[in-house]
C-alpha positions as CSV (number, residue, x, y, z in Angstrom):
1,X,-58.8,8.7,35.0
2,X,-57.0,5.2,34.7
3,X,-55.3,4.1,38.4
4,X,-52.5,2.9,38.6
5,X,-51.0,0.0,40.7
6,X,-48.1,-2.4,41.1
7,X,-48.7,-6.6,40.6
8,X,-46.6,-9.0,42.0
9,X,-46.3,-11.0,38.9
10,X,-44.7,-14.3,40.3
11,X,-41.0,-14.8,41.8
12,X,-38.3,-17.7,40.6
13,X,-38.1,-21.1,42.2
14,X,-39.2,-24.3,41.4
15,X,-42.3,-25.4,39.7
16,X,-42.9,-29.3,39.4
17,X,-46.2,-28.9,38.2
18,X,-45.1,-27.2,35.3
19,X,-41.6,-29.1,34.8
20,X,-39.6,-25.8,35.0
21,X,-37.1,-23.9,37.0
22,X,-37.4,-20.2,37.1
23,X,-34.3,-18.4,37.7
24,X,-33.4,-14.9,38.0
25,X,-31.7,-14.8,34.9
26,X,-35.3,-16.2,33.2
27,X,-36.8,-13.2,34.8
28,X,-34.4,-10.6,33.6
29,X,-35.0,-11.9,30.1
30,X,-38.9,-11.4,30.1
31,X,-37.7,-7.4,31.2
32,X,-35.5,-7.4,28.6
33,X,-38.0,-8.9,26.0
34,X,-41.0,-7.0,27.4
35,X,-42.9,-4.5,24.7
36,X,-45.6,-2.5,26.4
37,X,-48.4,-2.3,26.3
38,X,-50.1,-6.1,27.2
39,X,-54.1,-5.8,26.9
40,X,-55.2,-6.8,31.1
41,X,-58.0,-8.9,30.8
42,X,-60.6,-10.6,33.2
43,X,-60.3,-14.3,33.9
44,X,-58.2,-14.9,30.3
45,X,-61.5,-14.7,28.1
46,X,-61.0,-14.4,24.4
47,X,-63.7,-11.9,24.2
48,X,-63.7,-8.5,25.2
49,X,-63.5,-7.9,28.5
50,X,-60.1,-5.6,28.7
51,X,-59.8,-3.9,32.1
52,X,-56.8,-2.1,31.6
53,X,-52.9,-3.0,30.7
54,X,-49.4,-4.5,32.0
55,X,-47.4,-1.2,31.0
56,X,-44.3,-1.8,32.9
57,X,-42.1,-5.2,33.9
58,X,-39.2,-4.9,36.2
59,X,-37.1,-7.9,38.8
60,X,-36.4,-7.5,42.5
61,X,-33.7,-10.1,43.3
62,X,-36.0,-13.2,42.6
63,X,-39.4,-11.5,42.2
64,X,-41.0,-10.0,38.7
65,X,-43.0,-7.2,39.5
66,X,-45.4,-4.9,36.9
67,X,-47.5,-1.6,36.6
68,X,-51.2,-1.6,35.8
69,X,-53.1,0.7,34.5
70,X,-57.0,0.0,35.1
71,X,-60.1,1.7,34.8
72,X,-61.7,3.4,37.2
73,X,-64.8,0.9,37.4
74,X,-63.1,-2.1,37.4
75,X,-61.0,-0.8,39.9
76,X,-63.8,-0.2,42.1
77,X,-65.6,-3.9,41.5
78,X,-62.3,-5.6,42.6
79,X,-62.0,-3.6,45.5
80,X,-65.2,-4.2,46.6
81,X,-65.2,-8.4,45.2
82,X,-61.9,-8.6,47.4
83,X,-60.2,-9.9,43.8
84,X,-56.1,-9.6,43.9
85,X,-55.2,-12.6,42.3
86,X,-53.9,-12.1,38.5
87,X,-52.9,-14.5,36.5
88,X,-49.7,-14.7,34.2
89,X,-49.2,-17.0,31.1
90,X,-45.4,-16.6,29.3
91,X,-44.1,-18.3,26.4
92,X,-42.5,-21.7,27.6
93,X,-38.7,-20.5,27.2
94,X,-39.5,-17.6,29.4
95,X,-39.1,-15.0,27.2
96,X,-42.6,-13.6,26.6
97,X,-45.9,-12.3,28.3
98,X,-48.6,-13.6,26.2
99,X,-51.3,-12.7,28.4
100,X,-52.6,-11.2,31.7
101,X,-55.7,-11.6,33.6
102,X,-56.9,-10.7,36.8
103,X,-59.0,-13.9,38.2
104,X,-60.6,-15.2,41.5
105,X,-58.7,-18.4,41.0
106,X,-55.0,-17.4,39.3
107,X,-53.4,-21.0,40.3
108,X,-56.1,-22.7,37.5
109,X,-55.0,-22.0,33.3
110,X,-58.1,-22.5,31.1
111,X,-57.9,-25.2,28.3
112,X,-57.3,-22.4,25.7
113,X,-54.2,-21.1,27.6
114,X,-53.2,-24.8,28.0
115,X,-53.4,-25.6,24.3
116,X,-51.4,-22.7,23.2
117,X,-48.4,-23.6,24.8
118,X,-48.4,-21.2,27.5
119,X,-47.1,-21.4,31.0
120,X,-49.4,-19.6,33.7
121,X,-48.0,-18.5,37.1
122,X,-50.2,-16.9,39.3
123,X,-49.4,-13.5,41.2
124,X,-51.5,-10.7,42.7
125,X,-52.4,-7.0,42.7
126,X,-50.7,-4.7,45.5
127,X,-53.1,-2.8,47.6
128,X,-50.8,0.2,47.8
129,X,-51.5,3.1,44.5
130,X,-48.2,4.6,43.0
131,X,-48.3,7.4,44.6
132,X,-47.6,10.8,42.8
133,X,-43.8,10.7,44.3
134,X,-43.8,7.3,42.6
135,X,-45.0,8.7,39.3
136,X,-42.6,11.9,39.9
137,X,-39.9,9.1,39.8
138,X,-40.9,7.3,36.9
139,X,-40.5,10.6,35.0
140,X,-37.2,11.2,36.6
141,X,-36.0,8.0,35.3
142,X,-36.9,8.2,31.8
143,X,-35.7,12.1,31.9
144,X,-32.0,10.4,32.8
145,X,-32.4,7.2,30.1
146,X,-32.9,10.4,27.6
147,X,-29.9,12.1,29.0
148,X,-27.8,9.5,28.8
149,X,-28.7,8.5,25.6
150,X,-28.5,12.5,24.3
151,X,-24.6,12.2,25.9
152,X,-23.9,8.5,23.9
153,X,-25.4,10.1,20.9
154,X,-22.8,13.0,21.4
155,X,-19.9,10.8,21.9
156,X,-20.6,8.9,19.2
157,X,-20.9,12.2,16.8
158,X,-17.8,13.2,18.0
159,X,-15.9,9.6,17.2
160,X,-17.5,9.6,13.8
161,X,-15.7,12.8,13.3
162,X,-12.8,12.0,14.8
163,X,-13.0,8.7,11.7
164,X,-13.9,10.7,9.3
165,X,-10.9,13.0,9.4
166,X,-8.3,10.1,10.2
167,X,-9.7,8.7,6.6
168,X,-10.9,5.8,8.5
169,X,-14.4,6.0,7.7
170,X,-16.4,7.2,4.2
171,X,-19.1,9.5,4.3
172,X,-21.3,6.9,2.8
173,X,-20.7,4.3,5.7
174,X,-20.7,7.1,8.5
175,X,-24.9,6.4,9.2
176,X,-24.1,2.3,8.8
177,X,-21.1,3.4,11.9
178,X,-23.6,5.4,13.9
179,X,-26.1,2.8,14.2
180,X,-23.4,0.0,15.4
181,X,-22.4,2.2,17.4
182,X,-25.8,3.6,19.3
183,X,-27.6,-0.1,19.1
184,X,-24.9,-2.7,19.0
185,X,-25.6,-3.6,22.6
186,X,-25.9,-7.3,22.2
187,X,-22.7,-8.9,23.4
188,X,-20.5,-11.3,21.6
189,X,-17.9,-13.7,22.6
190,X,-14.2,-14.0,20.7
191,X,-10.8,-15.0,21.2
192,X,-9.9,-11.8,23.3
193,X,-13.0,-12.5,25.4
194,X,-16.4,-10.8,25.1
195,X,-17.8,-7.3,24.6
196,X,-21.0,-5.8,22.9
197,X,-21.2,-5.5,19.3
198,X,-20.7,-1.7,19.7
199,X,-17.3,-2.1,21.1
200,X,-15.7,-4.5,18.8
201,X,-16.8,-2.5,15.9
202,X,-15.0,0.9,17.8
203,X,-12.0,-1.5,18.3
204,X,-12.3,-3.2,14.9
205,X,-12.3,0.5,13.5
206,X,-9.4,2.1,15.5
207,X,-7.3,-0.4,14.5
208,X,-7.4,0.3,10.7
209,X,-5.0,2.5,8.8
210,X,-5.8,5.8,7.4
211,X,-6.7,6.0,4.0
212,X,-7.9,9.1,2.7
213,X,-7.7,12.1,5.2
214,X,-10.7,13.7,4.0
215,X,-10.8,18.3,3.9
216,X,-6.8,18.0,4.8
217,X,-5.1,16.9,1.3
218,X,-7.8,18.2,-1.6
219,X,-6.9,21.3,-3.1
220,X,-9.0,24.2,-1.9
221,X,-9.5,24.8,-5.7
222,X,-10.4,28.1,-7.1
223,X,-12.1,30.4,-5.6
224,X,-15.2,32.8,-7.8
225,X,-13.9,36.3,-7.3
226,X,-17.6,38.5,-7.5
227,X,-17.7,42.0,-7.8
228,X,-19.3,44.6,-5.6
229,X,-21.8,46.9,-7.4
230,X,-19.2,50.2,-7.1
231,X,-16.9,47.5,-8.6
232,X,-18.7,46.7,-11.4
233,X,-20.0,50.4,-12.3
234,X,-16.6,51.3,-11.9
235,X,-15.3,48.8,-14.4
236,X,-18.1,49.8,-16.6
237,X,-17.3,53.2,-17.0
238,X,-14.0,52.8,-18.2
239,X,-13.9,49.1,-19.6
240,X,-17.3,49.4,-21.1
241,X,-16.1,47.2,-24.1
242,X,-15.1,43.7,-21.3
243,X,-17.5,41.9,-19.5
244,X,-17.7,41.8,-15.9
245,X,-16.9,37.9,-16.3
246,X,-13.4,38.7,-18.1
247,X,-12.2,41.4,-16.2
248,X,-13.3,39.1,-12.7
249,X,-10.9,36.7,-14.6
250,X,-8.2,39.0,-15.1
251,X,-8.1,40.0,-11.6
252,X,-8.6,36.6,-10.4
253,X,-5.2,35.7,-12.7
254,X,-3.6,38.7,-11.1
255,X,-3.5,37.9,-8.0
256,X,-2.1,34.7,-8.6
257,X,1.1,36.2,-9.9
């Protein structure tokens, strides 16, 4: 069974040996831009050598913090090697992990590292395990993130109805409405200030007239009148020379009158 634990990935500051400032709002953006999961390798080889993965990224004030996953074995060897250091490399805008290692020396980037383009910062491995209350939390939270998306997703059904029956939305632009409205969380910046894309488009939308009021002004049109067996027998017995279909119109024409 994989072990978990939590790596102090590196913190933000000021790093003249690499020419960059790290701030917290460069650390929020490699959250943000984080895809699980990163391979977790041993000393940045290009070969092999996978020990586990980075499956998690979150910021504490000025520090960047991850969970590892590792296998059992390796785990062991660095416990008993006394190895904690890992070793970080981002894109050089901040915005990506490109790789992680664990290493005996995590302030030294190979050559290959170098030559990419990559940017290494050295952190280290946490002695504490998550603990089972720790993982019973981590289920907790993604239980709520799926609740509050389940009561968005709900909202949103209910203002795409609400459109739909005001006439200010089609039927074939309702799924095109729904998506804006459930993903458009990138913010933008206009006259009247800024807001994410998923609230302009609500505002954009609310402010159009009403065009067609759609199921309140068709007609209902006609309604097929179908007879009951006892109906038909009956109709039969002594209208044997009309079809069911005529007299079903006669009646239907009756009762309009």
């Amino acid at each position: 069974m994989e072990v978990e634990r939590e790596a102090k990935l590196f913190e933000a500051g000021s790093y003249p040996d690499k020419g960059l400032e790290v701030g917290e709002e460069q650390l929020q953006s490699l959250v943000e831009g984080f895809t699980a999961p990163v391979p977790l390798m041993v000393e940045h080889l290009s070969q092999g050598w996978q020990i586990g993965e980075l499956k998690r990224l979150w910021r504490r004030g000025k520090e960047l913090f991850g969970r590892l996953t590792l296998l059992p074995e390796a785990e062991a060897l660095l416990k008993r090697l006394g190895i904690r250091g890992i070793s970080v490399a981002v894109t050089p805008d901040l915005k990506r992990i490109v790789e992680v290692s664990v290493t005996a020396t995590p302030r030294v980037a190979d050559a290959r590292l170098l030559s990419a383009g990559a940017v290494a910062f050295s952190g280290e491995i946490l002695l504490t395990e998550v603990t089972a209350l720790e993982q019973d939390m981590e289920a907790l939270r993604r239980r709520a993130e799926a609740a509050e998306f389940a009561l968005r997703e709900r909202q949103v059904e209910e203002t795409l109805q609400r459109w739909l029956r005001q006439g200010k939305l089609t039927p074939a632009t309702r799924e095109m409405a729904k998506t804006l409205l459930l993903q458009g969380t990138q913010a933008v910046t206009f006259a009247g200030g800024s807001a994410s894309v998923a609230e302009v488009f609500a505002r954009f939308v609310e402010a159009l007239p009403p065009t067609v009021r759609f199921g309140e002004i068709a007609p209902a049109g006609e309604q097929e009148h179908t007879l009951s067996v006892e109906e038909e027998a009956f109709l039969r017995k002594y209208w044997g020379d009309l079809s069911p279909e005529q007299i079903a119109r006669y009646l239907s024409e009756g009762r309009r009158r």
